[in-house]
C-alpha positions in Angstrom: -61.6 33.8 -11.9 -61.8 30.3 -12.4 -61.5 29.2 -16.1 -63.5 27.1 -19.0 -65.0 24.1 -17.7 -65.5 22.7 -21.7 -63.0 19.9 -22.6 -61.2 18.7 -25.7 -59.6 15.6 -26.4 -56.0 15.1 -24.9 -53.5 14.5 -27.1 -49.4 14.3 -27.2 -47.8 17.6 -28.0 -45.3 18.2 -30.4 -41.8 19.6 -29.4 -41.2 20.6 -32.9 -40.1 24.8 -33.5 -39.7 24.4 -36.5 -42.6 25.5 -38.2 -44.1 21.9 -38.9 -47.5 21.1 -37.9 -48.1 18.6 -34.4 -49.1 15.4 -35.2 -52.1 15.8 -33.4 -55.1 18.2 -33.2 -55.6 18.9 -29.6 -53.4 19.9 -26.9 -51.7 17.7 -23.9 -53.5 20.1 -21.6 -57.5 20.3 -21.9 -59.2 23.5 -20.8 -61.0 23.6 -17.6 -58.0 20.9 -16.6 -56.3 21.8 -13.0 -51.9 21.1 -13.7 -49.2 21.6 -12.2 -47.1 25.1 -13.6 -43.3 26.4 -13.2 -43.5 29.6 -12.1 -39.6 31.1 -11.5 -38.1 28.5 -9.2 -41.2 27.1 -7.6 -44.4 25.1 -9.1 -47.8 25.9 -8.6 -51.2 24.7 -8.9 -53.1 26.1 -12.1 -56.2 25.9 -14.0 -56.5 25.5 -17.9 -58.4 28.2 -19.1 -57.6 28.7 -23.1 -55.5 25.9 -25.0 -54.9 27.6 -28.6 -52.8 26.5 -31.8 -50.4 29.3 -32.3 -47.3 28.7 -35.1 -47.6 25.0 -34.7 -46.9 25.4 -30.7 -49.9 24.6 -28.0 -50.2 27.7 -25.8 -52.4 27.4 -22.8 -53.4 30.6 -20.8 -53.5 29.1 -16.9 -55.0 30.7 -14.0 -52.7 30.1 -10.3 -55.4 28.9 -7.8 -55.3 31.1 -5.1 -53.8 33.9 -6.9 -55.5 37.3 -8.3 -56.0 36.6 -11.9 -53.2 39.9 -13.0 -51.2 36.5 -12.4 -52.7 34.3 -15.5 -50.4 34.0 -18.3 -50.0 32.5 -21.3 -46.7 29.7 -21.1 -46.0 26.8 -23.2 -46.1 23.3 -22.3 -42.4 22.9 -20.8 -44.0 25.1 -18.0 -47.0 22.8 -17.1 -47.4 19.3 -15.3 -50.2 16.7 -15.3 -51.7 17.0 -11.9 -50.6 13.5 -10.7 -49.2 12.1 -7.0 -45.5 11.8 -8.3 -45.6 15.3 -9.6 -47.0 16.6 -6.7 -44.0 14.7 -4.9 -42.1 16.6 -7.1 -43.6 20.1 -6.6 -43.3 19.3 -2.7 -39.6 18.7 -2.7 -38.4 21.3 -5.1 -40.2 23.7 -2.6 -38.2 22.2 0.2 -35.5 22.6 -1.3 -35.9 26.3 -2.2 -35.1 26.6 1.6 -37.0 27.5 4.7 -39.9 29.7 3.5 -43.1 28.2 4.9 -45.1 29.9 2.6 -44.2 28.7 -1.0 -46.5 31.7 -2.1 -43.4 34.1 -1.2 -41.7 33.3 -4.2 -43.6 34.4 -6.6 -43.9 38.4 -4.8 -40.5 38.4 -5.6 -41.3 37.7 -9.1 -43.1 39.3 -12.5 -44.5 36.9 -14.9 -41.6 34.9 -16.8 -42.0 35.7 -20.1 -39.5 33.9 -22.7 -38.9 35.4 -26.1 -41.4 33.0 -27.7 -44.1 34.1 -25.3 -43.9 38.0 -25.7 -44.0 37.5 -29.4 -47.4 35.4 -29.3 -48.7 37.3 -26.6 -48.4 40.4 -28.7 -50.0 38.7 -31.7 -52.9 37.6 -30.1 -53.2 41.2 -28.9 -53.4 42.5 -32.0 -55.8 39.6 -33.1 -58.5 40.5 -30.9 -58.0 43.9 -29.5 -59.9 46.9 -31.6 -58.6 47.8 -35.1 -56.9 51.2 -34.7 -56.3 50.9 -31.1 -53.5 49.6 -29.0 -54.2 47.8 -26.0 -52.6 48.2 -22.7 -51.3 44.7 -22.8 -49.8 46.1 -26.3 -47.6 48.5 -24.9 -46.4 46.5 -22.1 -45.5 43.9 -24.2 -43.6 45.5 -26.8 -42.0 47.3 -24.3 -41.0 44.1 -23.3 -39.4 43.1 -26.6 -37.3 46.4 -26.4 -35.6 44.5 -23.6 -36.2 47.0 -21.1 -34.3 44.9 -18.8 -30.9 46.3 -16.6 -31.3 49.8 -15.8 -31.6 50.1 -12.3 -34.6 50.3 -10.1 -34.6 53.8 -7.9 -35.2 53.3 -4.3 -34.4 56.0 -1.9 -32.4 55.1 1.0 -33.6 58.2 3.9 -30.2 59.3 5.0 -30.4 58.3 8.9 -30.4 54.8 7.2 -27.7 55.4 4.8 -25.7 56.8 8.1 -26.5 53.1 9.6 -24.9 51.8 6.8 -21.6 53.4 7.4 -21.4 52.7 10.8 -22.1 48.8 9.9 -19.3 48.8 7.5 -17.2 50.5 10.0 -17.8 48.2 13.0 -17.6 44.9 10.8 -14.5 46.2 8.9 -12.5 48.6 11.1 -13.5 47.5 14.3 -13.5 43.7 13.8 -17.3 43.7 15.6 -20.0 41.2 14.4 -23.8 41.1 14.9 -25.0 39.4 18.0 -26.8 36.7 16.2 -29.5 35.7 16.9 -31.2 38.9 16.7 -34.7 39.8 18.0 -36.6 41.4 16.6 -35.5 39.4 13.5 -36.3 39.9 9.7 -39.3 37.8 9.6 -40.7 39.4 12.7 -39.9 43.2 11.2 -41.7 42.6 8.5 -44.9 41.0 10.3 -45.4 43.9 11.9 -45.1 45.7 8.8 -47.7 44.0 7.0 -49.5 44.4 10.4 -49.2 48.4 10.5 -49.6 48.2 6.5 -53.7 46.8 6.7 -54.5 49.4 9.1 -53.1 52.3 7.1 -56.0 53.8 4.3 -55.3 53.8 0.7 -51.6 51.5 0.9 -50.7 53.4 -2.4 -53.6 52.1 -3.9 -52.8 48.6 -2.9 -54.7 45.7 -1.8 -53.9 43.7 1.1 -53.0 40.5 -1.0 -50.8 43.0 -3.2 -49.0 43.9 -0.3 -48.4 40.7 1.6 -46.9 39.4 -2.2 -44.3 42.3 -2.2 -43.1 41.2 1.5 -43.0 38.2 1.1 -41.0 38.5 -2.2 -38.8 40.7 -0.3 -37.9 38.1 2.4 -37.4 35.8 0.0 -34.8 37.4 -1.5 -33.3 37.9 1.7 -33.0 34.2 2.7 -32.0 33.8 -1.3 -28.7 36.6 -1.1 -27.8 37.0 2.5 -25.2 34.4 2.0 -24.4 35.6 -1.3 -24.2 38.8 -1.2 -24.9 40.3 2.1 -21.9 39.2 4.3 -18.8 40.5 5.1 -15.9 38.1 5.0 -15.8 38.3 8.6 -19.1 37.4 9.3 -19.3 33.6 7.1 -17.6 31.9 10.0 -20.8 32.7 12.3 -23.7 32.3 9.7 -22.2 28.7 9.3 -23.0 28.2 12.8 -26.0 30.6 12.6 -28.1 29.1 10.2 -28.3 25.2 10.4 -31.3 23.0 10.1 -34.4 24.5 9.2 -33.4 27.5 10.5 -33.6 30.3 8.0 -31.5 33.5 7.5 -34.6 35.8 8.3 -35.0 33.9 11.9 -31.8 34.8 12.8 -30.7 37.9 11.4 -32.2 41.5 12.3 -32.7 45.0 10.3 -28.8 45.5 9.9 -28.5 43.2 7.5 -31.8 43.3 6.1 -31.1 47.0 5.5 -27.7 46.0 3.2 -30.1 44.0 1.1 -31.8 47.8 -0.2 -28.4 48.5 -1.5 -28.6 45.8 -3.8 -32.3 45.8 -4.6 -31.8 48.5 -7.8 -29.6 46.4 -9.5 -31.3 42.9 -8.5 -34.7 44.2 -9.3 -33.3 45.3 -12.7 -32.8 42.4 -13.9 -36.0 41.5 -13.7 -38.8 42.9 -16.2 -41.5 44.5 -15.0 -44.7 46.0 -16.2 -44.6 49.7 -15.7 -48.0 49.8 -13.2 -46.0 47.0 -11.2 -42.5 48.9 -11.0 -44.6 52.2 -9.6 -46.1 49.7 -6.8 -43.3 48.2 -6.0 -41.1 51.0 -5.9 -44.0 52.6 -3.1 -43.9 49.7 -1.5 -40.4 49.3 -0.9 -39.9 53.3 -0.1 -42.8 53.2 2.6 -40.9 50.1 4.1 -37.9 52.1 4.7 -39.4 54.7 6.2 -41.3 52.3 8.3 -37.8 51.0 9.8 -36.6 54.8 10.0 -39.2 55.2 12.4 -38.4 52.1 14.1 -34.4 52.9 13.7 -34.5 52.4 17.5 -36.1 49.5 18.0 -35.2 47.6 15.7 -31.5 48.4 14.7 -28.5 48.1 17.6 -26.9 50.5 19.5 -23.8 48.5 19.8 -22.5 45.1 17.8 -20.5 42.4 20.1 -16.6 42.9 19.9 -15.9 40.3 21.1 -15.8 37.5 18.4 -15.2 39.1 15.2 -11.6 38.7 15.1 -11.9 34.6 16.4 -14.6 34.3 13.2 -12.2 35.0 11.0 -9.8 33.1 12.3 -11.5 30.1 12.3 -12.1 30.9 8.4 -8.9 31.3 7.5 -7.7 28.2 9.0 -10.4 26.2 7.2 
């Protein structure tokens, strides 16, 4: 998976659109050349595999180390990097500031390949250029389907109905009954979804799945959880005690448990439609997340409360109000 080791001279890019020709005749970016790429909110180390001319625009088709190669992509040069000490300075504290995930791989699981409007449109040219004459690729279709923005319909995941009843009853007991989550809960997020991934490798077939394809879908999913719980995920009652939760380094999956990680599958469909995703992609994550539910179905009692804490809901709020 590693890309072209040939090199070509290195040369300032243009950042003309305008249908001029660059002023020079090679790229800033050589092939074979390891950079630094933007890849959603994180950046990650790459590999130059294709540098090509396209409409007066250098295009470079990079390879993430580490990563299966589904992941290589063509982007333009605003998404790349010299591989140099400050930029790596740079790539290490944009990840710390992304928050507490300690594996800056999560991220991306979360993600499908950013595609701007420019990319899809040369993507699907160079489809056509060298796929075979009558034939539409794969890549084709996706592509295209891409341009039809088939982005904002909702993404169907099915909630199994001792869940949704869960859901209720946390509603009821933050709302009507002024309860709160004894924080911090064990098991917690992060630990819920080790053992997942734990009972996931020793299952056969994982819906066709590698391991790797997997691990990338949890850990997406728990960064989205650190990402919204504060967001979206709280009931006004509750913001008093995640501000004296979740200080430091410590991060909203250390310290909360499957009640609220359970509220995030209500907002999944309309989170994840936002996104746009490659038809094989939606079917695997869509598996992925349904098993996952029925993994904490069967878990309901271990891993859910019986009973929230009465005791301080009505002092959290409170305290809110009077700041």
């Amino acid at each position: 998976m590693g890309g072209s080791s040939k090199d070509d001279d290195s040369a300032t890019d243009s950042d003309d659109f305008n249908g001029d020709l660059p002023e020079s005749s090679s790229g800033l970016f050589q092939e074979g050349e390891k950079v630094l790429a933007y890849h959603g909110p994180r950046i990650y180390e790459a590999k130059v595999q294709k540098a090509e001319l396209r409409k007066s625009e250098w295009r470079y088709f990079v390879h993430y180390l580490g990563w299966n190669k589904n992941w290589d992509e063509w982007v333009g040069k605003d998404r790349l990097m010299k591989n140099t000490e400050e930029n790596v300075l740079k790539q290490q504290a944009l990840d710390k500031k992304q928050g507490a995930d300690k594996n800056p791989k999560s991220a991306r699981a979360g993600h499908t390949k950013p595609k701007a409007s420019t990319d899809a449109k040369l993507e699907k040219e160079d489809s056509r250029n060298t796929g075979t004459k009558g034939k539409k690729r794969k890549s084709d279709v996706e592509v295209e389907k891409e341009d039809d923005g088939q982005v904002g319909k909702p993404v169907k995941i099915q909630i199994p109905l001792t869940l949704k009843k869960l859901l209720v009853d946390d509603w009821e007991s933050i709302t009507q009954q002024d309860k709160l989550v004894k924080l911090p809960r064990s098991p917690n997020v992060d630990t819920i979804i080790s053992k997942y991934v734990e009972y996931n490798s020793l299952k056969d077939g994982s819906h066709g799945m590698t391991t790797d394809q997997s691990q990338e879908i949890m850990n997406g999913l728990l960064c989205y959880f650190n990402k919204v719980l504060p967001v979206i995920l709280l009931y006004k009652k509750e913001r008093q005690q995640y501000i004296e939760a979740v200080v430091g380094d410590v991060s909203p999956s250390a310290t909360y448990g499957a009640e609220h990680l359970l509220r995030l599958f209500v907002k999944l469909p309309d989170l994840l439609g936002k996104i746009k995703l490659e038809e094989d992609t939606l079917i695997h994550l869509k598996q992925k997340l349904n098993d996952f539910l029925k993994f904490m179905q069967r878990n309901q009692s271990t891993f859910f409360l019986s009973m929230y804490d009465g005791s301080k809901a009505s002092e959290e709020c409170g305290k809110e109000e009077d700041n």
